[in-house]
Every structure is written in C-alpha cells, then in structure tokens.
ZAZA-108018 format. One record per residue: x, y negated, z of N, C-alpha, C, CB in turn; residue number from 1. Coordinates in Angstrom, 3 decimals, always signed. Each point is the difference from the previous one (the first is absolute). Glycine has a CB too. Layout:
! residues N
[[X, Y, Z], [X, Y, Z], [X, Y, Z], [X, Y, Z], NUM]
...
! end
This chain:
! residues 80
[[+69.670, +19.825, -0.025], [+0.977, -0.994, +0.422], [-0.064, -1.166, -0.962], [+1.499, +1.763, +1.022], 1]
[[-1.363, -2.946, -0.520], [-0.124, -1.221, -0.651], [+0.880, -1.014, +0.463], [-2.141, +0.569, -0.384], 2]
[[+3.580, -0.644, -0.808], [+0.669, -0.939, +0.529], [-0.190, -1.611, -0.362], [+1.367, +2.031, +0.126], 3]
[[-0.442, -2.697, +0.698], [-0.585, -1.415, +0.174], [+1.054, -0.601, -1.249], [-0.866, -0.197, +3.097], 4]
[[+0.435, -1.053, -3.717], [+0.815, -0.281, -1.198], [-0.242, -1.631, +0.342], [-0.359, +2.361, -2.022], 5]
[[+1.606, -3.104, +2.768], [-0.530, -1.354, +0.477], [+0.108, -0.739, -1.250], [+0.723, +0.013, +2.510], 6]
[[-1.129, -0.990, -2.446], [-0.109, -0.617, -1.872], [-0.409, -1.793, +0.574], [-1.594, +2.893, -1.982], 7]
[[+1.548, -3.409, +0.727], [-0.442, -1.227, +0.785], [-0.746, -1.021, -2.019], [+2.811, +0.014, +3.286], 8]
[[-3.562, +0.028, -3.014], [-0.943, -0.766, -1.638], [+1.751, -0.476, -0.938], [-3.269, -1.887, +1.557], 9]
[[+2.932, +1.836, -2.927], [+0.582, +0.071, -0.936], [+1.236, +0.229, -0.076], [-1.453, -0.961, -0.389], 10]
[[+1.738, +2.150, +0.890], [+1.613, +0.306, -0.057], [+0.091, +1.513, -0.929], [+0.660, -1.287, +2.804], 11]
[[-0.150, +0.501, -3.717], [+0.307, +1.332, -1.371], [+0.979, +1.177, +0.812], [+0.236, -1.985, -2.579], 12]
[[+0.197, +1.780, +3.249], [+0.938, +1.615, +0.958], [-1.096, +0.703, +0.536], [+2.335, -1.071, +1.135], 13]
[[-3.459, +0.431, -0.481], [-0.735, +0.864, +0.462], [-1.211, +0.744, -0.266], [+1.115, -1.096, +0.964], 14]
[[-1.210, -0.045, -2.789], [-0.773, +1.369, -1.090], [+0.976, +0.424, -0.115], [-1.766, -0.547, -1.412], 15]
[[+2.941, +0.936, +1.054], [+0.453, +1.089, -0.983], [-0.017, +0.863, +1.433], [+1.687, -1.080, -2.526], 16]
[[-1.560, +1.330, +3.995], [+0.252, +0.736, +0.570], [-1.383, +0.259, +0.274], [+2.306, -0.480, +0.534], 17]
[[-3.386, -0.028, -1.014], [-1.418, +0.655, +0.364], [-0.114, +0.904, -1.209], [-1.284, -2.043, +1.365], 18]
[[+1.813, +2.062, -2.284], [+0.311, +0.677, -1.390], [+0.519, +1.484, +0.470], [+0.764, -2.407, -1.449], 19]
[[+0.182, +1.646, +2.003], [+0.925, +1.560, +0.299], [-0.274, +0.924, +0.905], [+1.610, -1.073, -0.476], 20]
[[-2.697, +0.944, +1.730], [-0.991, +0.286, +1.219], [-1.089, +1.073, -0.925], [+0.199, -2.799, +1.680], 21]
[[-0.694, +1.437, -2.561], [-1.036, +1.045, -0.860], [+0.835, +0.931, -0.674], [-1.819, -1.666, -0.521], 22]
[[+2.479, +2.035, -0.535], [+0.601, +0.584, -0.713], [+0.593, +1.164, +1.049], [+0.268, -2.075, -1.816], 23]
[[+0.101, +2.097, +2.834], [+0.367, +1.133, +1.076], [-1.412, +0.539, +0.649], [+2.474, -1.211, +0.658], 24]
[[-3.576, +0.407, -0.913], [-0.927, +0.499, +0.459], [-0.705, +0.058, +1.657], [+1.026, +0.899, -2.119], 25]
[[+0.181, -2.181, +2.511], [-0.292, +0.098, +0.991], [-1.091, -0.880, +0.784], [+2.068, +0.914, -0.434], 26]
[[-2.866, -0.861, +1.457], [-1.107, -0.576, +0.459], [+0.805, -1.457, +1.195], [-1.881, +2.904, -0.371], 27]
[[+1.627, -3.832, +0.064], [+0.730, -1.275, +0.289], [-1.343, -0.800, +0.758], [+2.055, -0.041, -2.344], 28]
[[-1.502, -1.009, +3.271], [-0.997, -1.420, +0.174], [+1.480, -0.933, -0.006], [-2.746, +0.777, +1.875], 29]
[[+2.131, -2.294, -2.606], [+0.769, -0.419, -0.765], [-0.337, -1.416, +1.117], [+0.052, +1.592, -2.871], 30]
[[+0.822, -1.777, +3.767], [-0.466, -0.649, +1.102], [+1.053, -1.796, -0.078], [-0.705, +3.052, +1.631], 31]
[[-0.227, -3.807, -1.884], [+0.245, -1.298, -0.539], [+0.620, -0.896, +1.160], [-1.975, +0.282, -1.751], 32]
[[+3.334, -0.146, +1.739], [+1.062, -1.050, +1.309], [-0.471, -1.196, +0.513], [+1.928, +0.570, -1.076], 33]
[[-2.314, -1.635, +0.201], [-0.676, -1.217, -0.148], [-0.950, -0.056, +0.646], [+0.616, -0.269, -1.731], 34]
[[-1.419, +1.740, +2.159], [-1.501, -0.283, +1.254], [+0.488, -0.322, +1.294], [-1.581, +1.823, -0.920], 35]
[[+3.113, -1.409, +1.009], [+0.379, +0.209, +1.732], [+1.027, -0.478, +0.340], [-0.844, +1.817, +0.231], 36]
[[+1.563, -3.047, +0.495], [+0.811, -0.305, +0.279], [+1.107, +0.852, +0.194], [-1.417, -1.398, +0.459], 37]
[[+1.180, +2.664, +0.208], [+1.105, +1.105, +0.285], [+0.176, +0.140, -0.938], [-0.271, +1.045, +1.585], 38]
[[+0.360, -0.472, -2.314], [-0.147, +0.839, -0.934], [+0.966, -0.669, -1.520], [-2.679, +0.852, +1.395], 39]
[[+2.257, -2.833, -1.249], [+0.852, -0.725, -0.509], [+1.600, +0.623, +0.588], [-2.044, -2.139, -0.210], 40]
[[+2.185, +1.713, +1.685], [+1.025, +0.076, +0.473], [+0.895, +1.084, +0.132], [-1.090, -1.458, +0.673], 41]
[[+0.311, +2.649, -0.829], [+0.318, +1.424, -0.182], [+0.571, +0.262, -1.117], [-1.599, +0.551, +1.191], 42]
[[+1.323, -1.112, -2.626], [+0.072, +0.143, -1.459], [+0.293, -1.165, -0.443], [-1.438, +1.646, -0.219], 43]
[[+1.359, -2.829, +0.532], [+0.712, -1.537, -0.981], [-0.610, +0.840, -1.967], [+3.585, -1.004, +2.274], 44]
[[-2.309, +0.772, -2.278], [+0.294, +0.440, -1.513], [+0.890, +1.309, -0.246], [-0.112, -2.509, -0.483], 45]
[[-0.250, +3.731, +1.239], [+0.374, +1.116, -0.308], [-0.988, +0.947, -0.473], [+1.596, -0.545, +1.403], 46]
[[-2.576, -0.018, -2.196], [-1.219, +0.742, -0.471], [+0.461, +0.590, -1.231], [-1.773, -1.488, +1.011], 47]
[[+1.142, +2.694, -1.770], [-0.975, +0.699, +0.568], [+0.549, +0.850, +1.348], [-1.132, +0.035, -2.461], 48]
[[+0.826, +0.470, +3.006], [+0.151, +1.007, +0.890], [-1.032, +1.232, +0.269], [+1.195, -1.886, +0.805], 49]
[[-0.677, +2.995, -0.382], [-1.009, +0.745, -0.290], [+0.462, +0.907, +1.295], [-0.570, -0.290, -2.895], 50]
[[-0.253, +0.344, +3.969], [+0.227, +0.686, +1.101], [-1.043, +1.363, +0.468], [+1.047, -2.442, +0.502], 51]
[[-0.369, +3.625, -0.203], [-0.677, +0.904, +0.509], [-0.861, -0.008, +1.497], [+1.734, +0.862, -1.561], 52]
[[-3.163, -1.307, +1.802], [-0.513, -0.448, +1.385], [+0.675, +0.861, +1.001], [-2.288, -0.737, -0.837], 53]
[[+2.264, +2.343, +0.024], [+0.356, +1.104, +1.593], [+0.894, -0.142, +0.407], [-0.780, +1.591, -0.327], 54]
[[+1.681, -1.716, -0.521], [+1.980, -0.117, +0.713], [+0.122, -1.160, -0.291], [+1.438, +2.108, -0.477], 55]
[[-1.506, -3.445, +0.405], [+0.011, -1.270, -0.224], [+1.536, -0.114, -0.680], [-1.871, -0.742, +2.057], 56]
[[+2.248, +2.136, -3.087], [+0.605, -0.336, -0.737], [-0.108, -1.099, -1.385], [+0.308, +2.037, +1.308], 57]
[[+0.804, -3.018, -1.694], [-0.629, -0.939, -1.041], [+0.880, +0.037, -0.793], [-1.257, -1.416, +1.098], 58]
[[+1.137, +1.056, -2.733], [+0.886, -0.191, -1.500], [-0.047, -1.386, -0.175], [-0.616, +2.159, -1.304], 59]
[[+1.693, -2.731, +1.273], [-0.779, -0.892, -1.086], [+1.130, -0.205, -1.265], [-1.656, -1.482, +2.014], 60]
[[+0.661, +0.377, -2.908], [+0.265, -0.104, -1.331], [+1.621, -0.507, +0.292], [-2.757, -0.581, -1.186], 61]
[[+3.581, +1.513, -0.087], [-0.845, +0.451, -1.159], [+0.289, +1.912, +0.792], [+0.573, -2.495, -2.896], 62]
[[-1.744, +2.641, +1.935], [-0.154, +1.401, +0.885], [-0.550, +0.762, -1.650], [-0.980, -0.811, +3.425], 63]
[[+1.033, +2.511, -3.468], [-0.249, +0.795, -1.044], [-0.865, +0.915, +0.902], [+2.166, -0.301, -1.715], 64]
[[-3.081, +1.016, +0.523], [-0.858, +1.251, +0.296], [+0.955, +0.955, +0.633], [-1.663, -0.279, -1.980], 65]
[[+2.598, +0.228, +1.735], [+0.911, +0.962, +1.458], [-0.032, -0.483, +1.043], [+1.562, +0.710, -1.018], 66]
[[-1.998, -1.785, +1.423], [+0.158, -0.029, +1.204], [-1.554, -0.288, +0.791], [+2.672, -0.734, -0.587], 67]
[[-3.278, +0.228, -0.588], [-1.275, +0.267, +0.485], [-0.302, +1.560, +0.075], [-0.688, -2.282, -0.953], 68]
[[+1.200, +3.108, +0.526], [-0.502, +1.343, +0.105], [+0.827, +0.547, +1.673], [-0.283, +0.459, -3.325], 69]
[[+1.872, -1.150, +3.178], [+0.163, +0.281, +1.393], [-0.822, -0.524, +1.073], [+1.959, +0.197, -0.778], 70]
[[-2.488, -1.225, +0.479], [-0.239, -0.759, +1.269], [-1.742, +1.136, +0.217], [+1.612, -3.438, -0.542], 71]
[[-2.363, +4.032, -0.551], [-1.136, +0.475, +0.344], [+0.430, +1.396, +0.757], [-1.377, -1.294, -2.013], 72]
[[+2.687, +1.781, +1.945], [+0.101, +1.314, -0.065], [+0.247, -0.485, +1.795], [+1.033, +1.379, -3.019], 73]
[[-0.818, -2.451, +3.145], [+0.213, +0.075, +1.733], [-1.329, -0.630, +0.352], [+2.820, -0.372, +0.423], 74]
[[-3.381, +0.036, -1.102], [-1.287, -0.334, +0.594], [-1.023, +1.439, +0.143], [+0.319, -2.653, -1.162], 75]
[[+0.148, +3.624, +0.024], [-0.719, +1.476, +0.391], [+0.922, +0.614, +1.181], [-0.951, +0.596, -2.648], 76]
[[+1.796, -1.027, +3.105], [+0.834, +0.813, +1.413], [-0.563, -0.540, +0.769], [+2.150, +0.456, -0.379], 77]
[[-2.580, -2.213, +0.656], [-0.765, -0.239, +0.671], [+1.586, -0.749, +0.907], [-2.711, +2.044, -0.461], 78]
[[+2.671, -2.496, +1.419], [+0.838, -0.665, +1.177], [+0.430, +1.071, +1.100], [-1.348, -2.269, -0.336], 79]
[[+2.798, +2.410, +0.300], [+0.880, +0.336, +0.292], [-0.061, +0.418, +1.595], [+0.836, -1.281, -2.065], 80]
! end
C-alpha cells in the first residue's frame, strides 16, 4: 500500500510530514498540486495532506505518527 502525500515545491510542512511518512515507515508518492489544476482547487492551501488511495480516506496537517499509523491500519482493512 502506498499512500498519496499531496505537497506542492518549497513548503517546509510538507518536509517535516515527508519526515514523519519516513520515520513510520511508510511507502508514500509525494504528488505535486501545482501539475493539475484540480488538484489546486481540491487543496488551495491545505497542504500537506496525506490520503489513503483504497478508502479515499485523508489527514491533513498538522497531523502525528498516530494518525499516520491510523490512517495505514485502514489502508490494511482495505475499503469498507
């Protein structure tokens, strides 16, 4: 499982939450807002975000390794 971590070039929230992804160990794509108009409009300035693809459950900042660990533990249940 590989969750999505929307981010957008030089925003210090979304190293420290690529920090905290690694440090949980978890396997991420770090998918840059700024390529896609949606995606602007979807997220503005509520980055980082970090969404599970299967259950299109999402966190966002500010967010802790608890909840990245919740959010993987429903990504191992898989969608509901």
């Amino acid at each position: 499982m590989t969750l999505h971590l929307y981010t957008r070039p030089d925003c210090g929230l979304c190293v420290e939450a690529e920090a905290l992804l690694h440090a949980a160990g978890c396997g991420f794509e770090a998918i840059n807002i700024e390529r896609d108009l949606e995606l602007i409009r979807r997220f503005g300035h509520c980055i980082p975000v970090v969404e599970n693809p299967q259950s299109g459950e999402m966190i966002q900042w500010p967010f802790d390794a608890g909840a990245i660990t919740s959010l993987m533990s429903q990504a191992a249940k898989g969608p509901n």
